[in-house]
N, CA, C and O atoms as a GROMACS GRO file, in nm:
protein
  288
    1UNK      N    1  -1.121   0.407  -1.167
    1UNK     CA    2  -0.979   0.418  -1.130
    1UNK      C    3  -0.970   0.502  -1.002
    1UNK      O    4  -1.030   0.608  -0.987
    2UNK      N    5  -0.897   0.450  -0.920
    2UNK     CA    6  -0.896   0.534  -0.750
    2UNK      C    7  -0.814   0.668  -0.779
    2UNK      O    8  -0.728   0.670  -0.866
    3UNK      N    9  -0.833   0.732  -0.734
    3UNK     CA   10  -0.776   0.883  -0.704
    3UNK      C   11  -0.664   0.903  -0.655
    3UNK      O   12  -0.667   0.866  -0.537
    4UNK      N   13  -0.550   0.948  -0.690
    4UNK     CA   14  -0.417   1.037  -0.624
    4UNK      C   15  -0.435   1.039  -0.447
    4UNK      O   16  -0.478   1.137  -0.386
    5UNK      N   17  -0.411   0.965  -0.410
    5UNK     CA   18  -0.415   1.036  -0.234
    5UNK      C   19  -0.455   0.843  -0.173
    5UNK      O   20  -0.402   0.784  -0.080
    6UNK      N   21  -0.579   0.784  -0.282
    6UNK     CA   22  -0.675   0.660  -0.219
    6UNK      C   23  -0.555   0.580  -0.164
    6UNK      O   24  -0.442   0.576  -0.211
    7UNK      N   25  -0.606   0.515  -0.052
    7UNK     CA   26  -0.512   0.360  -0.033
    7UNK      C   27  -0.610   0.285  -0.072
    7UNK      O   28  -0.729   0.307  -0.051
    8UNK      N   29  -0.557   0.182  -0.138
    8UNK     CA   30  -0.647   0.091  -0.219
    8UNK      C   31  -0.531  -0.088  -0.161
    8UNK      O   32  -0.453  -0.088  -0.066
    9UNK      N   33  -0.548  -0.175  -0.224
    9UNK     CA   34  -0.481  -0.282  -0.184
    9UNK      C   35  -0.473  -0.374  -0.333
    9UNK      O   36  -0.562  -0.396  -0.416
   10UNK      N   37  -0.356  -0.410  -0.330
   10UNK     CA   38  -0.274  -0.457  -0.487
   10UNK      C   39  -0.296  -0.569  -0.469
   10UNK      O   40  -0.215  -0.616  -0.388
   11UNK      N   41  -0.402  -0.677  -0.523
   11UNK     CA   42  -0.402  -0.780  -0.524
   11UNK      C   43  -0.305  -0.905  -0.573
   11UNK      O   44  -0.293  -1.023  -0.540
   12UNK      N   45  -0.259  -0.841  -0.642
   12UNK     CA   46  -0.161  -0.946  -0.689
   12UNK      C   47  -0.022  -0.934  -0.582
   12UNK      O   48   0.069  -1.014  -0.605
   13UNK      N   49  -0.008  -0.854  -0.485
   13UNK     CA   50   0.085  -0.848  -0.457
   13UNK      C   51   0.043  -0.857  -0.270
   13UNK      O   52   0.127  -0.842  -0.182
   14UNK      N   53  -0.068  -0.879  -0.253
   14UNK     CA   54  -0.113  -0.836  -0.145
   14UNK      C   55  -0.085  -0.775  -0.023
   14UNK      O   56  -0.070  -0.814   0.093
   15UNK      N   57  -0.080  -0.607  -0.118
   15UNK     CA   58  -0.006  -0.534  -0.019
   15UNK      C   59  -0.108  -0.425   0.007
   15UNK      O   60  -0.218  -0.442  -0.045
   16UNK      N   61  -0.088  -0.307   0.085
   16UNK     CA   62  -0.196  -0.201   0.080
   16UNK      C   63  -0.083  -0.084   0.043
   16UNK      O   64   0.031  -0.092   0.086
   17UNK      N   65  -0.132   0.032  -0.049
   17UNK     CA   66  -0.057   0.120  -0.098
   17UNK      C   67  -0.164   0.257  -0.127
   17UNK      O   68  -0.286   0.262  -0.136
   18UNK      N   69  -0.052   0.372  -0.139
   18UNK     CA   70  -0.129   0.483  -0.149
   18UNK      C   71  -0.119   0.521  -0.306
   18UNK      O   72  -0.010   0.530  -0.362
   19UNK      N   73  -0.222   0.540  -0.360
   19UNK     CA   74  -0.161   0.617  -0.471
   19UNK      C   75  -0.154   0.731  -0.498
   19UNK      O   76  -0.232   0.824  -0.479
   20UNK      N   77   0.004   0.722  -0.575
   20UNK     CA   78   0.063   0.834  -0.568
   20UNK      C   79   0.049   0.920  -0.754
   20UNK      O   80   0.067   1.039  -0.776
   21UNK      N   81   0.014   0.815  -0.856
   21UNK     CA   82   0.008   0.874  -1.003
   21UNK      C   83  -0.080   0.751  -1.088
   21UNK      O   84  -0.094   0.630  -1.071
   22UNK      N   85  -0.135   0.863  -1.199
   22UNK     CA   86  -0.164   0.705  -1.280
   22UNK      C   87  -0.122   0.796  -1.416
   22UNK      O   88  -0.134   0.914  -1.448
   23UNK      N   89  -0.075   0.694  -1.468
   23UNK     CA   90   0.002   0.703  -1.647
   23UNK      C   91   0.022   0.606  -1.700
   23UNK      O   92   0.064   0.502  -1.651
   24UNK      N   93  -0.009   0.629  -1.818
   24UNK     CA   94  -0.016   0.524  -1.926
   24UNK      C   95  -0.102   0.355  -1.860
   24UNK      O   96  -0.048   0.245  -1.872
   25UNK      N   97  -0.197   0.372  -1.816
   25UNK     CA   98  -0.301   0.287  -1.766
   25UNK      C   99  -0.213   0.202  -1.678
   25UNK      O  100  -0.200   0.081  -1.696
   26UNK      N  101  -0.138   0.291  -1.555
   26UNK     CA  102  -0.083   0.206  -1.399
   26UNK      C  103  -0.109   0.282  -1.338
   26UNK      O  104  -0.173   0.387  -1.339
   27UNK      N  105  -0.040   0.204  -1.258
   27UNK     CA  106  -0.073   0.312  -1.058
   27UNK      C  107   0.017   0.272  -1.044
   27UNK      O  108   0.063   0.162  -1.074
   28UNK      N  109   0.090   0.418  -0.956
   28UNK     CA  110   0.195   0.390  -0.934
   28UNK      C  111   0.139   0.376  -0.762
   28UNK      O  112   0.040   0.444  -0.735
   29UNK      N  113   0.194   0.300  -0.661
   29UNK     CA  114   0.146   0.268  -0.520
   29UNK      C  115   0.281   0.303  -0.464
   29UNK      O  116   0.374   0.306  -0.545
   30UNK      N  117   0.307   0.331  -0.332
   30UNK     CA  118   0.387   0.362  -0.237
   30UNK      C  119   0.296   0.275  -0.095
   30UNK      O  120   0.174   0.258  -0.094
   31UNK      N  121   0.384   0.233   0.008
   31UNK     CA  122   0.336   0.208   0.120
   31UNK      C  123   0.285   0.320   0.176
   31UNK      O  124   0.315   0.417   0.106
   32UNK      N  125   0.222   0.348   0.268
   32UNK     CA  126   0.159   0.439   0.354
   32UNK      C  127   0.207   0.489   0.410
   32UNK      O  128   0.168   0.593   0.463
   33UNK      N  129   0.352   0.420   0.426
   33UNK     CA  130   0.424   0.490   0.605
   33UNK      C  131   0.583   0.506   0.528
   33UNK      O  132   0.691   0.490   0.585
   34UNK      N  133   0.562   0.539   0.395
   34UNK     CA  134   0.685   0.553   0.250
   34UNK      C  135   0.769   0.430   0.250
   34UNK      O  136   0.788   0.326   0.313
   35UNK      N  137   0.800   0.483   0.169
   35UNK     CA  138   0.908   0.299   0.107
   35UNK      C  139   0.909   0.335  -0.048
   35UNK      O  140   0.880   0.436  -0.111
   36UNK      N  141   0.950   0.218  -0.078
   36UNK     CA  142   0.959   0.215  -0.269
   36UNK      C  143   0.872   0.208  -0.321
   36UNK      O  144   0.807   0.110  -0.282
   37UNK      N  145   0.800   0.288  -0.438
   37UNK     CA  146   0.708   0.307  -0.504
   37UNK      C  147   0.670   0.176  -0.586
   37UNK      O  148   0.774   0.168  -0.651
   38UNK      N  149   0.599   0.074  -0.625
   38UNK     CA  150   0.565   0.022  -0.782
   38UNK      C  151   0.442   0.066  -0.826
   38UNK      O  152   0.365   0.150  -0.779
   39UNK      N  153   0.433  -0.027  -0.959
   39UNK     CA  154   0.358  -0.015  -1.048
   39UNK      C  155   0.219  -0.154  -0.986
   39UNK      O  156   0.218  -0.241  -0.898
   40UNK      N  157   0.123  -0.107  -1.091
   40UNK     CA  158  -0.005  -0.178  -1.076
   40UNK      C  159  -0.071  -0.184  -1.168
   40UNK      O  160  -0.041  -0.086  -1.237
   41UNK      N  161  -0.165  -0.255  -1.228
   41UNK     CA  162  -0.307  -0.212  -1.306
   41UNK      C  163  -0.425  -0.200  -1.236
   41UNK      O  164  -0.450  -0.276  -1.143
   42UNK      N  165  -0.502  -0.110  -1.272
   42UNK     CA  166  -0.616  -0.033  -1.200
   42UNK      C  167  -0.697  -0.196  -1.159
   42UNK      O  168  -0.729  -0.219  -1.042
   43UNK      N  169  -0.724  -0.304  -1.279
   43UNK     CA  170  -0.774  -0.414  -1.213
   43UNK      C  171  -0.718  -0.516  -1.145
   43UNK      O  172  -0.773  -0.623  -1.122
   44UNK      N  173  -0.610  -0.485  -1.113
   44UNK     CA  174  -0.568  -0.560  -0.993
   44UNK      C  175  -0.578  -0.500  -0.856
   44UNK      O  176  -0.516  -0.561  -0.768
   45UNK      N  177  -0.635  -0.408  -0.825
   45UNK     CA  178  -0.640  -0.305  -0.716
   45UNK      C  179  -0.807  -0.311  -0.650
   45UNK      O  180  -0.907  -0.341  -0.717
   46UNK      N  181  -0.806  -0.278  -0.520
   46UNK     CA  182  -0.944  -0.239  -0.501
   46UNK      C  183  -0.932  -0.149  -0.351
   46UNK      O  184  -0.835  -0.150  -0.275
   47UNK      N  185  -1.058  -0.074  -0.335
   47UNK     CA  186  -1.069  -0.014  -0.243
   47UNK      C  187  -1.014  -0.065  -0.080
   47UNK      O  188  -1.001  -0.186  -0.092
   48UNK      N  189  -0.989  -0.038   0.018
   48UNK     CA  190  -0.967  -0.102   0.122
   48UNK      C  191  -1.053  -0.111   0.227
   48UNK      O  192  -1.113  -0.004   0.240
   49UNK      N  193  -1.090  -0.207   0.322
   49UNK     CA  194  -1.194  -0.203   0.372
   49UNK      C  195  -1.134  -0.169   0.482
   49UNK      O  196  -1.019  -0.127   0.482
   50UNK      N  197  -1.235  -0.191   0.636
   50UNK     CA  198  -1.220  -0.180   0.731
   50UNK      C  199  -1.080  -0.272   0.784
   50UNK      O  200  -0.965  -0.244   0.818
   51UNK      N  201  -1.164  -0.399   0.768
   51UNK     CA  202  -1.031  -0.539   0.795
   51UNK      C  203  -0.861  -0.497   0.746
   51UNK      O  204  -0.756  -0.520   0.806
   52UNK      N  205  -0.889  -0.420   0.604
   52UNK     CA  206  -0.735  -0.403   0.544
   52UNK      C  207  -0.701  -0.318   0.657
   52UNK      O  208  -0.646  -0.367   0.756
   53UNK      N  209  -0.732  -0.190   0.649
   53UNK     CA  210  -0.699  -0.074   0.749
   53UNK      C  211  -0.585  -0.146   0.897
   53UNK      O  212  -0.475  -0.125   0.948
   54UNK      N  213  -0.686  -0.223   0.910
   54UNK     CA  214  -0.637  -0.277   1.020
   54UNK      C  215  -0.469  -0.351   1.034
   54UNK      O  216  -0.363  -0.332   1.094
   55UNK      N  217  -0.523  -0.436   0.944
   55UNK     CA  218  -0.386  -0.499   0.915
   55UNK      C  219  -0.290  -0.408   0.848
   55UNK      O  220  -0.170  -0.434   0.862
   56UNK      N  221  -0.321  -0.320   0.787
   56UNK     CA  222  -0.190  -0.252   0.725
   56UNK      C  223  -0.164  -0.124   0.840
   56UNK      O  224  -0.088  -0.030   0.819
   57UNK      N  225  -0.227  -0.139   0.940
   57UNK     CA  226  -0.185  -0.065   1.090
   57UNK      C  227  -0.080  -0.177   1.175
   57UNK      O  228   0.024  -0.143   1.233
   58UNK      N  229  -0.131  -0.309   1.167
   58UNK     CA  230  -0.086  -0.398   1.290
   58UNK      C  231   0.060  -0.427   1.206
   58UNK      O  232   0.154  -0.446   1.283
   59UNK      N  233   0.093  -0.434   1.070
   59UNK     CA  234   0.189  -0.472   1.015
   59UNK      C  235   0.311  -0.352   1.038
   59UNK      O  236   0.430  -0.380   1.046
   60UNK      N  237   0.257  -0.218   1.046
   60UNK     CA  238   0.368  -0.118   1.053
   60UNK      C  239   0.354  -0.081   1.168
   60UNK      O  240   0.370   0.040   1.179
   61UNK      N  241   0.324  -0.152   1.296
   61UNK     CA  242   0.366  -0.123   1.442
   61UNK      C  243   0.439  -0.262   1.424
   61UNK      O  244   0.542  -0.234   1.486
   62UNK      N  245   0.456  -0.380   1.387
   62UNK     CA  246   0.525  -0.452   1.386
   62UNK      C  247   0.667  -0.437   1.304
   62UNK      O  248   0.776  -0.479   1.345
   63UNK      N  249   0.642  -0.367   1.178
   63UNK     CA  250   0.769  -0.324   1.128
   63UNK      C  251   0.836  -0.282   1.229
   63UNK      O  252   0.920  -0.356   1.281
   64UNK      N  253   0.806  -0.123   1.288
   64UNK     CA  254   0.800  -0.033   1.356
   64UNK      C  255   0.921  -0.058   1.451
   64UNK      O  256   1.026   0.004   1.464
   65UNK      N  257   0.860  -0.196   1.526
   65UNK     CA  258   0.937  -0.227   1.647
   65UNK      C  259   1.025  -0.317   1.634
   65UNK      O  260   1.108  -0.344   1.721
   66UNK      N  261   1.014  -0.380   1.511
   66UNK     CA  262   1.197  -0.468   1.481
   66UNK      C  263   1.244  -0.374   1.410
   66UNK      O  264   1.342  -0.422   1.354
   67UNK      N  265   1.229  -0.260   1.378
   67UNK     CA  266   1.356  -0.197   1.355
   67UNK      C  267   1.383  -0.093   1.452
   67UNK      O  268   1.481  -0.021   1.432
   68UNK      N  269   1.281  -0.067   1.592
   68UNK     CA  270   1.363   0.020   1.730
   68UNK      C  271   1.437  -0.132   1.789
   68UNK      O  272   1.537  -0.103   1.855
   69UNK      N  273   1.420  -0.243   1.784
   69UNK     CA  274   1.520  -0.363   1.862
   69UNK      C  275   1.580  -0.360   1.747
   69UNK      O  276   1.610  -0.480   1.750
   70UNK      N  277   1.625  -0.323   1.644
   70UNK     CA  278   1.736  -0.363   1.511
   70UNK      C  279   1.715  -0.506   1.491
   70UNK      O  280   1.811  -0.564   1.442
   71UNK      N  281   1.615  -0.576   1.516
   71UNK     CA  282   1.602  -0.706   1.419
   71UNK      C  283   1.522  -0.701   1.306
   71UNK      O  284   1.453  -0.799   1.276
   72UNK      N  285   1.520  -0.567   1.218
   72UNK     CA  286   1.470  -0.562   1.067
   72UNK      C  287   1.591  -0.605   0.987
   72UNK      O  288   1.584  -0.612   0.864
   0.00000   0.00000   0.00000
């Protein structure tokens, strides 16, 4: 089970998230750069590699900048 702090990536949801708790056998995940928390099971999750890193960088400079032009 990943550690309090890991970004790991939610397969079923294919997102990348930090975790923030685990109880009663979930994870709770948050985005990296904050947002709304969910839930997970530890085997739907896995470590993140190099490739994720990346993309969950290129996705929140893209957030980033439709919401400085207000088209979020």
């Amino acid at each position: 089970m990943p550690n309090v702090g890991a970004l790991v990536v939610d397969l079923r949801r294919d997102r990348v998230g930090e975790v923030m708790a685990s109880t009663g056998g979930r994870l709770s995940l948050r985005p990296p750069s904050g947002g709304r928390e969910w839930e997970a099971f530890p085997c739907d999750v896995r470590s993140m590699t190099a490739s994720d890193e990346l993309r969950a960088k290129v996705t929140e400079a893209n957030d980033r900048s439709r919401r400085e032009r207000g088209t979020a």
